[in-house]
C-alpha positions in Angstrom: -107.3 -36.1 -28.9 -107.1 -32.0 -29.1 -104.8 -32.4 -26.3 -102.4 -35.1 -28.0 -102.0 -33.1 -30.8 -101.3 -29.7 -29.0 -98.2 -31.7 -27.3 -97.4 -33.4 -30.6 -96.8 -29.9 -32.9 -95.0 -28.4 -29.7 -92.7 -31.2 -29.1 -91.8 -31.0 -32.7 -90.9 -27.3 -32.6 -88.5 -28.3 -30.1 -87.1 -31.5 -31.5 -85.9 -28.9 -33.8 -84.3 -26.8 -32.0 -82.4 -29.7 -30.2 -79.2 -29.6 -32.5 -78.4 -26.1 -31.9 -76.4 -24.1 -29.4 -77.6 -21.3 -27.4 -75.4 -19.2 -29.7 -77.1 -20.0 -32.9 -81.1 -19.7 -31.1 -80.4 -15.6 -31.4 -79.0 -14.9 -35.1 -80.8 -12.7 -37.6 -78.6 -13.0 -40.7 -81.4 -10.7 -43.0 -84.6 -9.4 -42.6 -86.6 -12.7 -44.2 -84.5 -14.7 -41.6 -85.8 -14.8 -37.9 -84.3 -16.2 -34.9 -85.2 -19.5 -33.4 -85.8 -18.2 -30.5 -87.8 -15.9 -31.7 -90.0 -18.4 -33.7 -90.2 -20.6 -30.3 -91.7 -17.4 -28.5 -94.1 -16.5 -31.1 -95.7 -19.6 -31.5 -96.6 -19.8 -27.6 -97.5 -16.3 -28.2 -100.2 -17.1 -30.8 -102.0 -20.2 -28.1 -101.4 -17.1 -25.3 -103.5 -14.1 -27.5 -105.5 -16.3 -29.2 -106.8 -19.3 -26.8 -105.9 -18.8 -23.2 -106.3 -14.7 -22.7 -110.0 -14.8 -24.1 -111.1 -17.6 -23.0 -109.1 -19.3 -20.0 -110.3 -17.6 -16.8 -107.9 -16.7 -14.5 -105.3 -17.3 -16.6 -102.3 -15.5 -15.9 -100.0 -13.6 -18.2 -96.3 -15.1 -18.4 -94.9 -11.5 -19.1 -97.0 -8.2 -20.4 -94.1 -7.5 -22.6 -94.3 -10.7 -24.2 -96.9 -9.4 -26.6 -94.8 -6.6 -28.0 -91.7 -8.9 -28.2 -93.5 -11.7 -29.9 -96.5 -10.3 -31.8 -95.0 -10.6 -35.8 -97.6 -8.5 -38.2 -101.0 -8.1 -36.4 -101.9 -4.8 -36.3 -104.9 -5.3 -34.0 -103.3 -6.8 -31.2 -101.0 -3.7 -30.6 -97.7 -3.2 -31.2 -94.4 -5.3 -31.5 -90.8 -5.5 -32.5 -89.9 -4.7 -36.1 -88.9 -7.2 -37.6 -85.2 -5.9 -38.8 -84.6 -6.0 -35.2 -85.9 -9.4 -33.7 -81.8 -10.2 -34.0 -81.0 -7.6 -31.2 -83.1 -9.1 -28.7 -80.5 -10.8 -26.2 -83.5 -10.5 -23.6 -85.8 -12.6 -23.4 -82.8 -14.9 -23.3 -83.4 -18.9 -24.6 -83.8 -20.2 -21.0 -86.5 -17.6 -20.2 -88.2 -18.3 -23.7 -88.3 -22.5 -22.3 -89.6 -21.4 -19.7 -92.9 -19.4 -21.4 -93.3 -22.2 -23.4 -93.8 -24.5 -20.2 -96.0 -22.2 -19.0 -98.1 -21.9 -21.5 -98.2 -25.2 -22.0 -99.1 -25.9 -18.4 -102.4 -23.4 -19.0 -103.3 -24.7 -22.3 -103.4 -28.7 -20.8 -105.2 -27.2 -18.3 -107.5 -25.4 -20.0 -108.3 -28.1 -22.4 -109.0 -30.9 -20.0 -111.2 -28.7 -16.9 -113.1 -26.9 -20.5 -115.9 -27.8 -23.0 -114.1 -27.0 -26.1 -116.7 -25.6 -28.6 -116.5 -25.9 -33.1 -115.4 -22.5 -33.0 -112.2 -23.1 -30.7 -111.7 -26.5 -32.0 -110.8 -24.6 -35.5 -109.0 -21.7 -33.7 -107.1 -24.7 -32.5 -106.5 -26.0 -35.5 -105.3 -23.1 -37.4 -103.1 -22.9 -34.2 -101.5 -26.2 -34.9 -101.1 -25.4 -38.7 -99.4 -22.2 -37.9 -96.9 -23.4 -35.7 -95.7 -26.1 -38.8 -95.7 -23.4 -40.8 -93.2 -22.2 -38.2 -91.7 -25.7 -37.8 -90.7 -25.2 -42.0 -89.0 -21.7 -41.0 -87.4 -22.7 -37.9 -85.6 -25.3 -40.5 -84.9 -23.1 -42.9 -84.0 -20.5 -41.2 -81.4 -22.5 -39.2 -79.8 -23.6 -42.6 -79.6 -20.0 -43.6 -77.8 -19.4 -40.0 -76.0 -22.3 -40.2 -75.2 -22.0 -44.3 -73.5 -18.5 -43.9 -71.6 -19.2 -41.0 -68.1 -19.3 -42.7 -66.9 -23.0 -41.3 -69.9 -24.7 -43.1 -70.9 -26.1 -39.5 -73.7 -29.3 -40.1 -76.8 -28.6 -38.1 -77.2 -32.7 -37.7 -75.0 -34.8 -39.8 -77.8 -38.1 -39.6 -80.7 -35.9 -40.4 -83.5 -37.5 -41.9 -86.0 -35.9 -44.0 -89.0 -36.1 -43.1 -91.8 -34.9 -45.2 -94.2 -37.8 -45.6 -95.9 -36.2 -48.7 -93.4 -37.7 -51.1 -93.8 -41.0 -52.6 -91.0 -41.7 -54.0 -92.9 -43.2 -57.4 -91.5 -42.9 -61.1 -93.8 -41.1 -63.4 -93.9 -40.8 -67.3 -92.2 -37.9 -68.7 -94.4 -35.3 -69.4 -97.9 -35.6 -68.4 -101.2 -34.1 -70.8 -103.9 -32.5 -69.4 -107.0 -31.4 -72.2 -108.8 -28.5 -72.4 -111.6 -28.3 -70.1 -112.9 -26.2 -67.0 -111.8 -27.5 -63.9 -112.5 -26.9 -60.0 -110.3 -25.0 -58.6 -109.4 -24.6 -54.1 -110.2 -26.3 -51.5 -113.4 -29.0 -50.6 -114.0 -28.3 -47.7 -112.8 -31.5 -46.1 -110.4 -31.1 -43.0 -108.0 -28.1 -42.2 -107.0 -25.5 -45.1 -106.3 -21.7 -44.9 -108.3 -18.9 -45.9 -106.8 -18.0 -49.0 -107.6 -21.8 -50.3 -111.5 -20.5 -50.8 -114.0 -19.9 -52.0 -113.8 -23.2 -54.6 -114.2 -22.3 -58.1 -114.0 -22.9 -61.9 -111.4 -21.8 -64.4 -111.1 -22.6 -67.9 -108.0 -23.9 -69.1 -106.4 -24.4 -72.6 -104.7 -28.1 -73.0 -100.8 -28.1 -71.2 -98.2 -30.2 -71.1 -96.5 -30.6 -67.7 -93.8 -32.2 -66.2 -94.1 -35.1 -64.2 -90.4 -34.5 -62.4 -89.6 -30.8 -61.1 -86.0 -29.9 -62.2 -83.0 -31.8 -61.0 -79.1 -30.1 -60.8 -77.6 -31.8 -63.4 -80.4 -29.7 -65.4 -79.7 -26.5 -63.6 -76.0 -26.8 -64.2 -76.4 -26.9 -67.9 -77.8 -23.4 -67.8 -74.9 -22.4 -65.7 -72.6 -23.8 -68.2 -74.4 -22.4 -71.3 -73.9 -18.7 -69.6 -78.1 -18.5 -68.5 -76.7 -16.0 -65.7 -75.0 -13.8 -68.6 -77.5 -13.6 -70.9 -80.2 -10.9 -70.4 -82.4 -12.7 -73.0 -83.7 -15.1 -70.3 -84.7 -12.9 -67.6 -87.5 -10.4 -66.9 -86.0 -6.6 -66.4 -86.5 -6.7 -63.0 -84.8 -10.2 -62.1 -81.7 -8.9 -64.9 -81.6 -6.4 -62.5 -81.1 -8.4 -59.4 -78.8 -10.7 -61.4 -76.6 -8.0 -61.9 -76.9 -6.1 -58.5 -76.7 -9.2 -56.5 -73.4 -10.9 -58.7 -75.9 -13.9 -58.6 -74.0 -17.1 -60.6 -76.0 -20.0 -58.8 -78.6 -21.4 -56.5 -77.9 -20.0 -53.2 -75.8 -22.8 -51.2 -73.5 -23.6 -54.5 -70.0 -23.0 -53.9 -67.6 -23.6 -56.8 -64.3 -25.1 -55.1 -61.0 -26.1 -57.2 -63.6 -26.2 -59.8 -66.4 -28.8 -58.3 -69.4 -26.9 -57.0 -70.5 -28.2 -54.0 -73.8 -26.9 -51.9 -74.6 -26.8 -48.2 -77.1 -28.6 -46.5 -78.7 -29.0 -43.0 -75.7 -32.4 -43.1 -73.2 -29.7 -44.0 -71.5 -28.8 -47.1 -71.3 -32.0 -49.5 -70.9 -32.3 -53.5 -73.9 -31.5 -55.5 -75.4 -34.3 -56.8 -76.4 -34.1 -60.2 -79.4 -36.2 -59.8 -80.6 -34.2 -56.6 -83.8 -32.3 -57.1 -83.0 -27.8 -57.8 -83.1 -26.3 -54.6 -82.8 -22.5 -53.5 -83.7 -20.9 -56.4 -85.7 -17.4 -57.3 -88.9 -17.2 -59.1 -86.5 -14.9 -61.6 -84.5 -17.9 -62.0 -87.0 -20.1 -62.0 -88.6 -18.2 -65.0 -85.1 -17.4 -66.9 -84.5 -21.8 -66.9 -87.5 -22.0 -68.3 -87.2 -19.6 -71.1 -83.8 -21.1 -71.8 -85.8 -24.6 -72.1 -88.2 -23.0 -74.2 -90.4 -23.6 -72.7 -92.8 -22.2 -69.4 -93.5 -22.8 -65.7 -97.1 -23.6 -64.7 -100.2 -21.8 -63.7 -101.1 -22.4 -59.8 -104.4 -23.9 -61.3 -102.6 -25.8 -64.2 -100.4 -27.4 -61.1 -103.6 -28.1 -58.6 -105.4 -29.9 -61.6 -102.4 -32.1 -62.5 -101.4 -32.6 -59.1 -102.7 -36.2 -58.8 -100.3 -37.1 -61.5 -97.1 -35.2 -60.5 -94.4 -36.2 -58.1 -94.6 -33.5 -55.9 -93.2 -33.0 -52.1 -89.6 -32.3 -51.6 -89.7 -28.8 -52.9 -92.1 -25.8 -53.2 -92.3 -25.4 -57.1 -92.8 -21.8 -58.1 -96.0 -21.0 -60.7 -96.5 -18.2 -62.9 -98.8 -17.2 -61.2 -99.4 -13.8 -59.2 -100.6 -14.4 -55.6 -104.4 -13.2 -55.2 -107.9 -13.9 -53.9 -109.8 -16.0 -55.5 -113.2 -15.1 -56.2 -115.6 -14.9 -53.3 -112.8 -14.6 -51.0 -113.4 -12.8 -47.5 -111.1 -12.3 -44.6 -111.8 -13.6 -41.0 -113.0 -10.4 -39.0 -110.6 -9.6 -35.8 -107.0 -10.2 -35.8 -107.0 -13.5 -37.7 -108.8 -11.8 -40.7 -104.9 -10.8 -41.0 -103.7 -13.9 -41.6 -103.5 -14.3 -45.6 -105.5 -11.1 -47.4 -103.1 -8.3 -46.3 -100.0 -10.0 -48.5 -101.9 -10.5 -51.5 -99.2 -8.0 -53.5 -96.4 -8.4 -55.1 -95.8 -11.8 -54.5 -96.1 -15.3 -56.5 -97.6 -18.6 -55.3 -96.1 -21.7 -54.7 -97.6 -24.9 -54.8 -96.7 -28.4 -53.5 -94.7 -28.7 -50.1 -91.0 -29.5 -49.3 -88.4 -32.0 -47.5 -88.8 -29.9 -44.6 -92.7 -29.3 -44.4 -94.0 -30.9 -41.1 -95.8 -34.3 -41.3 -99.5 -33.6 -42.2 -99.4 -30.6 -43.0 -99.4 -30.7 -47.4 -102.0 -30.9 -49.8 -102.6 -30.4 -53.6 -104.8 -27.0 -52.8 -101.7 -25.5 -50.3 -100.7 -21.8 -51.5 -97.6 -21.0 -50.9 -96.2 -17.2 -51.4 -93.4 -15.4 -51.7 -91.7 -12.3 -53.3 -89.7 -13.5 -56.4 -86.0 -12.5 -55.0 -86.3 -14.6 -52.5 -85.2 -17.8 -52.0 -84.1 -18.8 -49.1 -86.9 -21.4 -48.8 -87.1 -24.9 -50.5 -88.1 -23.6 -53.8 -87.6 -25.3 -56.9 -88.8 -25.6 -61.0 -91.3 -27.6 -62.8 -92.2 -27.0 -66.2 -94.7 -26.3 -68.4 -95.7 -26.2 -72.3 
């Protein structure tokens, strides 16, 4: 069963992958965007440290300088690329990076059919799997970056299908009530979740009003139209700032062409549809939309307690809140104690999951975080009042 799923999440990084040409595997556009290749090697990098080098005896290395090429932000495993420069690695090239992933595959069936497989490397397993569909998200996204600033527009797959199984497609009431109360808050300890889902705890909150339906274009473009990128009334200083630096008019993707805007997507660049869900949008203009409504975006806890009554899926909705430990939490000693803790700055959650979020892999308690200029993920708004 271990084994079935290994080959499952693998297969699906490269399923991918299988649109592309060799040409697009080795782009690095900006420093939040990495390569596919590089994304393919580092997730056979993570099974390599973390599974087979410890514990696989006689297992042997694919290449030493794999580790430095492929490590991504752990400190305690040695050194590795920066990340500006994962672009400028033409070596490994795509066919040698295959070919570590076989290899590593080969080692890992091995080891986990000749091997006892104990709790404690059943859950290193697990957070295995879960961080290569964390991957899985980034490999799309980042491919729709590549692909989305390549000046011809060129359709990753013009038939893809979405595939996010988290959405359910059901019509809710308009706004949704939730009374004062104190609720439980993080994960139950049922199944997989990360780190920074604990410790479960209690928070008061005051009665809300919420939105069953996250924002759709034809809502967005009625803040374009009433000059919401013009007016520094709506913004915080720091996202006027950006505004203003960056020329921003839109949702990244939306071009405005003989006077139609249309947006690109991973089926190329099509019309927006006014009925389509916001996507590509900051946390500063998440928050100026909503102070043009009048109105607020949620709490992470507001959004977790609510959850159960929200359509939620197809994009990650941005919260007002600041991304932080909750009480009692502790990071993993070793390398993997790096996992979560060490970005809890400067950054706001996320909550919910998107149409590009790998199969199995969303749940109500997920925390999702990122800085607020940033939106090159499937980020969109829900309100609040």
């Amino acid at each position: 069963m271990l084994l079935n799923a290994y080959k499952n999440i693998r297969l699906l990084s490269e399923q991918i992958c299988a649109p592309l040409k060799k040409e697009d595997y080795v782009l690095q556009p900006i420093v939040d965007v990495s390569p596919p290749k590089w994304h393919l090697g580092h997730t056979t990098w993570f099974f390599e440290t973390f599974v087979l080098k410890p514990h696989f005896e006689g297992y042997s290395e694919f290449n030493a300088d794999y580790n430095f090429v492929f490590n991504s932000y752990y400190e305690s495993v040695g050194a590795r690329v920066i990340r500006t420069d994962r672009g400028n690695l033409s070596r490994p090239d795509v066919d040698d990076v295959y070919r570590y992933r076989k290899h590593v595959d080969e080692a890992m069936e091995r080891f986990l059919t000749g091997h006892e497989v104990h709790d404690d490397l059943i859950e290193l397993m697990e957070l295995g799997f879960n961080h290569e569909q964390q991957h899985q998200e980034l490999l799309l996204t980042d491919i729709k970056y590549i692909l989305g600033n390549n000046p011809l527009f060129p359709a990753y797959d013009e038939n893809y299908q979405f595939h996010n199984d988290r959405h359910s497609g059901n019509t809710f009431s308009d706004w949704i009530t939730i009374t004062e109360g104190i609720y439980e808050i993080g994960h139950n300890g049922q199944g997989f979740c990360f780190d920074n889902e604990l410790s479960k705890h209690r928070v008061f909150l005051d009665t809300y009003h919420i939105c069953a339906q996250p924002v759709t274009n034809k809502d967005y473009m009625a803040f374009i139209l009433a000059g919401g990128y013009q007016d520094f009334r709506f913004w915080h200083a720091e996202g006027w700032d950006w505004v203003k630096t960056n020329e921003v008019k839109a949702p990244m993707y939306w071009h405005q062409i003989n006077g139609a805007w249309y947006n690109y997507t991973l089926r190329g660049l099509v019309p927006v549809d006014p009925n389509g869900l916001l996507n590509h949008v900051s946390y500063y203009e998440a928050s100026a939309f909503a102070a043009w409504k009048e109105m607020r975006l949620p709490t992470e806890f507001e959004w977790e307690v609510a959850a159960d009554k929200l359509d939620w899926g197809r994009r990650w909705e941005w919260t007002e809140s600041a991304y932080l430990p909750y009480p009692g939490f502790k990071k993993a000693e070793g390398a993997l104690g790096e996992y979560n803790g060490k970005f809890m700055v400067n950054q706001m959650v996320l909550r919910g999951s998107s149409d590009v979020t790998s199969p199995g892999h969303s749940r109500k308690t997920y925390r999702n975080f990122f800085h607020p200029h940033l939106r090159w993920q499937y980020t969109g708004i829900r309100l609040a009042k």
